[in-house]
C-alpha positions in Angstrom: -6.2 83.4 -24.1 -5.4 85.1 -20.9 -8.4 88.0 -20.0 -6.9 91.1 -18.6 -9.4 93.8 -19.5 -12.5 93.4 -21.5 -10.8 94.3 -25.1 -7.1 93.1 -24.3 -6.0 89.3 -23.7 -2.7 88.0 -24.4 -1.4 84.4 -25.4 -0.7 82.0 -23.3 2.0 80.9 -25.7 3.6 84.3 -25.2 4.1 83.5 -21.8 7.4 81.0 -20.8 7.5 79.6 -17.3 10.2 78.0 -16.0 10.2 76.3 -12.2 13.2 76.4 -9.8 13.9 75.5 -6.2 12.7 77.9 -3.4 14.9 79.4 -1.3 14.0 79.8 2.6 12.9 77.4 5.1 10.3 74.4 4.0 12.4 71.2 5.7 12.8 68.4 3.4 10.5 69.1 1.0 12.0 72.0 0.0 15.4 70.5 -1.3 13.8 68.3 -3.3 10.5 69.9 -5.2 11.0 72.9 -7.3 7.9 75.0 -6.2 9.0 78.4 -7.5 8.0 79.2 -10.3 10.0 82.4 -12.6 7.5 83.8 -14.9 8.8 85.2 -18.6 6.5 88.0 -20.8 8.6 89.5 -23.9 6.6 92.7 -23.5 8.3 94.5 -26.5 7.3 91.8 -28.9 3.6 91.2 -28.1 1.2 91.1 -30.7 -0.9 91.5 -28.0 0.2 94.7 -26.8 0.0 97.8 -28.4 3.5 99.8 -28.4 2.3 102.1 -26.1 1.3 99.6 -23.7 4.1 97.8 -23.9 6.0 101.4 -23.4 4.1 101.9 -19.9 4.0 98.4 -18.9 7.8 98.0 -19.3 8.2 101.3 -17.4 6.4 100.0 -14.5 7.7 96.7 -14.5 10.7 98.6 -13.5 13.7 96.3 -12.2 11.5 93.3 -13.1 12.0 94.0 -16.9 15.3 93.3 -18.8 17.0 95.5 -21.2 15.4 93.6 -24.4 12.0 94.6 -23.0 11.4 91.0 -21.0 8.9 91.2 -17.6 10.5 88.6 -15.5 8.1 87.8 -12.1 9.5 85.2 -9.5 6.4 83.9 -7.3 8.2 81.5 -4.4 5.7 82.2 -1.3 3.6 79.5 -1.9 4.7 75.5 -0.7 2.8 74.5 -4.1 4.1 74.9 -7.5 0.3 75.2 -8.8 -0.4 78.1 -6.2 2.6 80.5 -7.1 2.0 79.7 -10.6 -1.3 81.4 -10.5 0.7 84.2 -7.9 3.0 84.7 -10.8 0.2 84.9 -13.8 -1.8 87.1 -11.3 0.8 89.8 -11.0 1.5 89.8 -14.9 -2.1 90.2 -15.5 -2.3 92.5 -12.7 0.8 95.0 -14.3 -0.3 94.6 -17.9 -4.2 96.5 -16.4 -2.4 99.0 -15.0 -0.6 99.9 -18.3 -3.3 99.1 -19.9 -5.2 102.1 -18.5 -3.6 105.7 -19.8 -2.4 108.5 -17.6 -4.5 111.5 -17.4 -3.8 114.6 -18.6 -1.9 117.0 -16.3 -4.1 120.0 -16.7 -1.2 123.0 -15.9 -2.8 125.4 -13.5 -2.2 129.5 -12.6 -2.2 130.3 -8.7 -4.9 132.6 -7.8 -4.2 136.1 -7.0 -4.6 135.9 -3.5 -2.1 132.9 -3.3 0.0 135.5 -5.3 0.0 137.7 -2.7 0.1 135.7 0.2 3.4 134.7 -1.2 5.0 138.0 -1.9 3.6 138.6 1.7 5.7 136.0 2.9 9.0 137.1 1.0 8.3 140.0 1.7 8.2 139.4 5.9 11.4 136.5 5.5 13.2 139.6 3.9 12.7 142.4 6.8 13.6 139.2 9.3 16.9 138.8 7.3 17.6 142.8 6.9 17.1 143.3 10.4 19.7 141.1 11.5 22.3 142.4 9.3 21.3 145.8 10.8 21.7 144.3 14.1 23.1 146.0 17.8 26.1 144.3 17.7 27.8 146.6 15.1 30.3 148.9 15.7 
């Protein structure tokens, strides 16, 4: 079990990890070792998750998710496989607590009647600005 708040964890069977060559500079090495690691979390299909978790989490995930509801993270910054690995598991965990935790509320609020007025002030000034230009000293 994977901890990511103190009542949700999710199975490390639910998570698929598969490990591919880097890209970018590294010499040698980096032709030959396949360091990055490409991190797979079926999000939609979690018994883990609750659907509304899932909803938000998928949401967030943004471009990293796929249209069946899949969180794919790619962790390649490391040199070690073992380091970006934990990169990857750490930015899972770390995007499953933040849709873990619900959106508050929007609470609709009413202007107060001053800012009413200093806003009927201000149409009010823009408008005798405009009418006095049409009413301008050019006209003949």
């Amino acid at each position: 079990m994977i901890p990511v708040t103190q009542n949700l964890a999710i199975e490390e069977s639910e998570i698929a990890e598969s490990f591919v060559r880097a890209s970018g500079p590294g010499g040698q090495h980096v032709n030959t070792s396949s360091t990055a690691v490409q991190l797979r979390f079926d999000a939609r299909h979690s018994p883990s998750l609750a659907p509304e978790v899932a909803a938000r989490l998928i949401r967030l995930a943004g471009s990293r998710a796929t249209q069946d509801g899949v969180i794919v993270i790619h962790a390649q910054t490391q040199r070690s496989l073992k380091r970006n690995r934990e990169e990857a598991l750490a930015r899972l965990v770390d995007l499953i607590r933040r849709a873990a935790t619900p959106p508050r509320p929007r609470r609709p609020t009413k202007p107060t009647r001053a800012a009413k007025e200093r806003r009927l002030a201000s149409k009010a000034r823009r408008s005798r600005v405009k009418s006095a230009r049409r009413a301008g000293p050019h006209e003949e």
